[in-house]
N, C-alpha and C positions, 0 to 999 in steps of 0.2 A: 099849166104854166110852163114856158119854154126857159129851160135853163141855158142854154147855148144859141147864139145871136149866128144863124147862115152867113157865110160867107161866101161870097163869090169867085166861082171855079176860076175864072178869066180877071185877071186884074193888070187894068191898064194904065200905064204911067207917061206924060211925055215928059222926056227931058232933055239938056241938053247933052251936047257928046261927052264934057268934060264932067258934065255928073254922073253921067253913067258910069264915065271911066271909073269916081272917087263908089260908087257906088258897086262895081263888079271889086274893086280893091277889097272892102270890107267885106264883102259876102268872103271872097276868099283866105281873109286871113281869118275867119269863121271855119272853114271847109263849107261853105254852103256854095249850091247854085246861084246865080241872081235872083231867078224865080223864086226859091223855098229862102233866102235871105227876104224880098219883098215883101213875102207871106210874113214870115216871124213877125217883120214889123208891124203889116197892119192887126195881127194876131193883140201885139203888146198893146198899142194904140187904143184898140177898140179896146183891150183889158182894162185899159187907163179909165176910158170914158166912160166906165162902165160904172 
């Protein structure tokens, strides 16, 4: 039985400017990248659905 659900190395999002902008805001007042802030989230996400 697999206890942990793969995730995908490449995770692609479109969005617009102004969310990325609200989107690089949060990651930062985090200290995160963009990339490992988008991670976290779909990490939670999928935790949720789980």
């Amino acid at each position: 039985m697999r206890l942990r659900v793969a995730m995908a190395e490449n995770i692609k999002l479109r969005v617009s400017p102004e969310e990325k902008r609200a989107l690089r805001a949060a990651a930062r007042q985090r200290g995160l990248s963009l990339s490992d802030f988008i991670r976290n989230l779909a990490s939670q996400v999928t935790g949720m659905a789980a």
